[in-house]
N, C-alpha and C positions, 0 to 999 in steps of 0.2 A: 240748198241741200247742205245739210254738215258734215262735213270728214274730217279727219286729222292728221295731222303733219310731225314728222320725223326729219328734224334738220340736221345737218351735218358739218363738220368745220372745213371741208373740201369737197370740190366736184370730184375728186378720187373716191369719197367714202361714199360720195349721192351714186354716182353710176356703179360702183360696187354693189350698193346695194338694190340699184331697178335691178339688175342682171340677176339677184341671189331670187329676189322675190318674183321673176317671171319666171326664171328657172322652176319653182315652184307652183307656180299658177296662182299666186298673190296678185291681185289689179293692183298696180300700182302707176301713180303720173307724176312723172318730176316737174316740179313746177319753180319759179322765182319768190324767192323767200319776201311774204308779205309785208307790204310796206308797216304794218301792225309790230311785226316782229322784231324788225331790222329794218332803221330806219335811210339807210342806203340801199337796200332791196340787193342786196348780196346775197349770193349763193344760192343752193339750191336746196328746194324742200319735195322727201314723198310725201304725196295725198294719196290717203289710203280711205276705204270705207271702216267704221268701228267695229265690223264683223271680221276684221284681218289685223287689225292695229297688234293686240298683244299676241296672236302666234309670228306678225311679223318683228316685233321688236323680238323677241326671244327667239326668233331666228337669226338676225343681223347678230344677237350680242353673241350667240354661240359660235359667228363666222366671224368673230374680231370685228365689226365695221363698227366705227365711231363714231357717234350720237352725240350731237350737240342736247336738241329735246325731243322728248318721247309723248306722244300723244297731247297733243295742243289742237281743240278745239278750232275747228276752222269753216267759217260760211262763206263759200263763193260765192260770188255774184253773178254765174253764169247764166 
């Protein structure tokens, strides 16, 4: 299943931002930043479905929260 990831440069801005986007009724699941991306699997990433990605990124940048990347293609392997 593909979603996409919104990483961030601190666990401050990742839980910032599950809270702003559940607040709102955004699914959103903080996961460990894919060893694809970073390759010490540092920090943390939202997995969003593509039907929430861009009202969620244009809600995070209206509440200040800081974005590393914005909508990066992403297959689980669940």
């Amino acid at each position: 299943m593909s979603q996409f990831l919104i990483t961030f440069p601190s666990v401050y801005h990742a839980f910032r931002a599950r809270k702003i986007l559940t607040e709102r009724q955004i699914p959103v699941e903080l996961i460990t930043i894919p060893r694809e991306l970073s390759a010490a699997c540092e920090g943390l990433a939202a997995c969003l479905e593509e039907q929430h990605l861009f009202q969620a990124i244009e809600l995070l940048e209206e509440k200040d929260v800081v974005m590393l990347h914005k909508g990066i293609e992403y297959t689980s392997n669940k």
